[in-house]
C-alpha positions in Angstrom: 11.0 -26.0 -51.2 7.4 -27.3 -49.8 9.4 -27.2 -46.0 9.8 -23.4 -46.7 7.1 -22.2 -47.9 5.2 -23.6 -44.8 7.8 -22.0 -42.6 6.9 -18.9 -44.4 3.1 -19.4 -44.1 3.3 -20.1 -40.3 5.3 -16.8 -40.0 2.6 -14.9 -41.7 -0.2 -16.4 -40.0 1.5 -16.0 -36.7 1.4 -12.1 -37.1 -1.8 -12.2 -38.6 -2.9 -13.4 -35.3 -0.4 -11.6 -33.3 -2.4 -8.4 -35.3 -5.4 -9.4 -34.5 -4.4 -9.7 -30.5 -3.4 -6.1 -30.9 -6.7 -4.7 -32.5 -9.0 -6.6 -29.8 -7.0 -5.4 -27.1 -7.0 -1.8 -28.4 -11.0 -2.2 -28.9 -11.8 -3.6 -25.7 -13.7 -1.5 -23.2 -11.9 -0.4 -19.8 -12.3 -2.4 -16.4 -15.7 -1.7 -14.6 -15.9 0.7 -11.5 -17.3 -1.6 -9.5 -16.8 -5.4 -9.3 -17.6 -7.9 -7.2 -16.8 -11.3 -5.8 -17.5 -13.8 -2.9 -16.1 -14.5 0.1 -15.5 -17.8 1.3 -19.3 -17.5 3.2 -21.0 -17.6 -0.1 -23.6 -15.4 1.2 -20.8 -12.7 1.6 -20.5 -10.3 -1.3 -17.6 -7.7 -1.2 -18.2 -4.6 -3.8 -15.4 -3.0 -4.8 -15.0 -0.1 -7.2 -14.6 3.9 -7.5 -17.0 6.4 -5.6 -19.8 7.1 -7.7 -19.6 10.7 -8.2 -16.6 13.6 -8.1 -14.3 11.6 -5.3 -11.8 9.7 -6.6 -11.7 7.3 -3.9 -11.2 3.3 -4.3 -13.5 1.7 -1.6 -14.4 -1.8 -0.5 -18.3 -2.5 1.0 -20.2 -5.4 2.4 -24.0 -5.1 2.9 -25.4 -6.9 5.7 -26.7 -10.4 5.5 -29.7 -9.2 7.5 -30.1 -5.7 7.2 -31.6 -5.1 10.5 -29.2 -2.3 11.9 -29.1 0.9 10.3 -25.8 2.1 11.5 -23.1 1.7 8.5 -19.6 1.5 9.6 -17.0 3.3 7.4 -13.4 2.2 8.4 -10.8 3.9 7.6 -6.7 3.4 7.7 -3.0 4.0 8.8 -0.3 5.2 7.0 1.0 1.2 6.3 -2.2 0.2 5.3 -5.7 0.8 2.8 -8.8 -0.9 2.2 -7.7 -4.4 2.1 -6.0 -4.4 5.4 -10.1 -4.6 6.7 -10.5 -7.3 4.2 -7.9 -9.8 5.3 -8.8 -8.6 8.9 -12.3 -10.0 8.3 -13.9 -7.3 9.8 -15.7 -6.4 6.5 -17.1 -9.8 6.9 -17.7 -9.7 10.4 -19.7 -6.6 10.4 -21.7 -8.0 7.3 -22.8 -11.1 9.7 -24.0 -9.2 12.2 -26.1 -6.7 10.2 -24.5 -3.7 9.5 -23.5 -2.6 6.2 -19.4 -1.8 5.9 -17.3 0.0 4.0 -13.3 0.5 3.9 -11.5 3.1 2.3 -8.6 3.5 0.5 -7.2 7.5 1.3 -6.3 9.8 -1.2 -2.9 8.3 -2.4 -2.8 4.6 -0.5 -4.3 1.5 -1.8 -6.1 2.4 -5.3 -6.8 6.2 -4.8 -5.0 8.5 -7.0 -3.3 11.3 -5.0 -5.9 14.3 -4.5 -4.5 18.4 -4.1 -7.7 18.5 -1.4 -6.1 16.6 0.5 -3.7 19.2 1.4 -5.6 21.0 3.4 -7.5 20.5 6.7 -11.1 21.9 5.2 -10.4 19.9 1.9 -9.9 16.7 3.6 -13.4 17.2 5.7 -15.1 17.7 2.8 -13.9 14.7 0.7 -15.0 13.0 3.2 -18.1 14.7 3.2 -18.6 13.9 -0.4 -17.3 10.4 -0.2 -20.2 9.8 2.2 -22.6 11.7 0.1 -21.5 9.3 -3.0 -22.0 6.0 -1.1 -25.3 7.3 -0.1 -23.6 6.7 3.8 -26.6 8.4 6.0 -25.7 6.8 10.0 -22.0 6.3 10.0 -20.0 4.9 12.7 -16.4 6.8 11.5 -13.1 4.0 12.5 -10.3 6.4 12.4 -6.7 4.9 13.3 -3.1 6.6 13.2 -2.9 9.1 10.3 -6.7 8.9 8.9 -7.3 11.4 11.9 -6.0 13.8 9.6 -9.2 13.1 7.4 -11.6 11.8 10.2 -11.0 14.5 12.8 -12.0 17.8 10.8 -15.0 16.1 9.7 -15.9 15.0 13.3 -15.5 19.3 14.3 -17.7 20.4 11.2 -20.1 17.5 10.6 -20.1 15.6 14.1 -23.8 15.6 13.9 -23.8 13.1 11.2 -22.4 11.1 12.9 -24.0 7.7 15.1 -20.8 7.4 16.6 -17.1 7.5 16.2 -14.1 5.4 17.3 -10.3 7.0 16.6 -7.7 4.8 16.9 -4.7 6.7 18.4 -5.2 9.0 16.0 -3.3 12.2 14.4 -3.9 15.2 14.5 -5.6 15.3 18.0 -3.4 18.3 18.9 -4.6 20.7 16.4 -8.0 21.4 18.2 -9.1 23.1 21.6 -10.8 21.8 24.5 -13.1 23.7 23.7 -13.8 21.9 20.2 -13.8 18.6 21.8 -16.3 19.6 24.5 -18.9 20.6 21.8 -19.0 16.7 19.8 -21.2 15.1 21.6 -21.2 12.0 19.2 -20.8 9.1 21.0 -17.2 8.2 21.2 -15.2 4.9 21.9 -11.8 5.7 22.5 -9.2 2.1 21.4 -5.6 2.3 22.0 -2.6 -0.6 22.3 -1.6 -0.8 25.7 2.4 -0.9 24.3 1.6 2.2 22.2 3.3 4.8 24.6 3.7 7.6 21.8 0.8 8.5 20.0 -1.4 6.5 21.7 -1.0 9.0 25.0 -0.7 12.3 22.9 -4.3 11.4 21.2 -5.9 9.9 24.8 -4.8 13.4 26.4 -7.2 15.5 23.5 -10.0 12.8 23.3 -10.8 12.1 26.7 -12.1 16.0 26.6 -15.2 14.3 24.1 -18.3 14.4 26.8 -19.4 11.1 25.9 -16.8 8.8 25.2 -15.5 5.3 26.9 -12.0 4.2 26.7 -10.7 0.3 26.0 -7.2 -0.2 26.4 -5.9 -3.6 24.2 -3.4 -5.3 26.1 0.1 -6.4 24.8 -1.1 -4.5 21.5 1.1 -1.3 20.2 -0.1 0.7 17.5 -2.0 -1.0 15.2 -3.5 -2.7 17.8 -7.1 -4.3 15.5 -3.7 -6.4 14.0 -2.2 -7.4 17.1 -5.6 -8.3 18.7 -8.0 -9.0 16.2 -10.3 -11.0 18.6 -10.4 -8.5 20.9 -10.3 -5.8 18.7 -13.6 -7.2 17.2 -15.1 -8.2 20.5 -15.2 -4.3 21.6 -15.9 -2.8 18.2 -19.3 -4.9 18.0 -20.0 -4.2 21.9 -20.0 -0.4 21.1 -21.9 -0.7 17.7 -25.0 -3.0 19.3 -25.1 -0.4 22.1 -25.6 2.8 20.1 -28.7 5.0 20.8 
């Protein structure tokens, strides 16, 4: 009798405290926006979190260790790819190290960005991005544009070039939706990066840029498309070259 009566007991207190699980779940406030950890330099921090304001975008930033560059570098992604892929790249942490403050982020639908209708549109995409800026209080960006984040980085480039310290696009999309004409008018300064086995896009997008007045063009051998992946070192080397130059 005393063996089952504890049985009983143990059931009882098990979903009393299975109950009480439940209620401080329920209770508990949401995740934070923004969070933060180290890197393995433990004077490294990346921020991560939501835009600030009325963007729903998911980005990652790294201020600069010694904040004497004001050029902030905003790197955006492929269609295989978000935020993170600039993380594991190390070129968040790179950047960090040699002053300049960084930020990745995730597109509208990839990574942790919900889906946005403005992105349907060529005008809506510019002016996220406009916003985005605006909510990460972004004032001298150098825009990183590979692949399909043309589709975003390109409008905003033809509206709001003069915002810009300088641009880099990354055999981008889109390229063939503007004039000559549009291209001659950016005067932005413009490093053109392309994989040397990249024969599609890569040579559709060079055909459109090279029309940019102030421009230079790197070609990264034995590197196809994603060629910051396939040539990191490299990829680096040239990035920081064109950043330390900038008027």
């Amino acid at each position: 009798v005393v063996q089952t009566s504890m049985s009983r007991s143990q059931v009882a207190l098990l979903g009393l405290g299975l109950l009480l699980m439940l209620l401080l779940y329920v209770g508990l406030p949401g995740p934070p926006e923004q969070t933060s950890w180290l890197w393995g330099d433990p004077n490294v921090t990346i921020l991560a979190g939501l835009t600030p304001g009325n963007s729903p975008i998911f980005y990652r930033e790294v201020l600069p260790l010694h904040p004497a560059r004001r050029v902030e570098v905003v790197l955006l992604h492929g269609k295989a790819f978000n935020s993170h892929t600039w993380e594991q790249l190390g070129t968040l942490q790179l950047l960090s190290q040699r002053g300049y403050r960084a930020v990745a982020l995730d597109l509208p639908g990839f990574g942790n960005s919900a889906p946005s209708e403005e992105a349907s549109t060529e005008a809506g995409r510019a002016e996220l991005l406009q916003r985005v800026l605006q909510d990460l209080e972004v004032h001298n960006a150098v825009l990183v544009s590979p692949s399909l984040s043309g589709r975003y980085a390109l409008p905003f480039l033809m509206r709001g070039h003069h915002q810009l310290r300088g641009f880099v696009p990354i055999a981008p999309a889109s390229t063939q939706n503007y004039t000559q004409e549009q291209f001659w008018a950016v005067k932005t300064p413009t490093l053109i990066l392309y994989g040397e086995l990249d024969r599609i896009l890569a040579r559709e997008s060079l055909r459109q840029l090279r029309h940019l007045p102030n421009h230079s063009v790197v070609k990264l051998r034995d590197a196809g498309h994603a060629c910051y992946l396939h040539k990191p070192q490299d990829f680096h080397l040239v990035l920081l070259t064109f950043l330390d130059h900038l008027p």
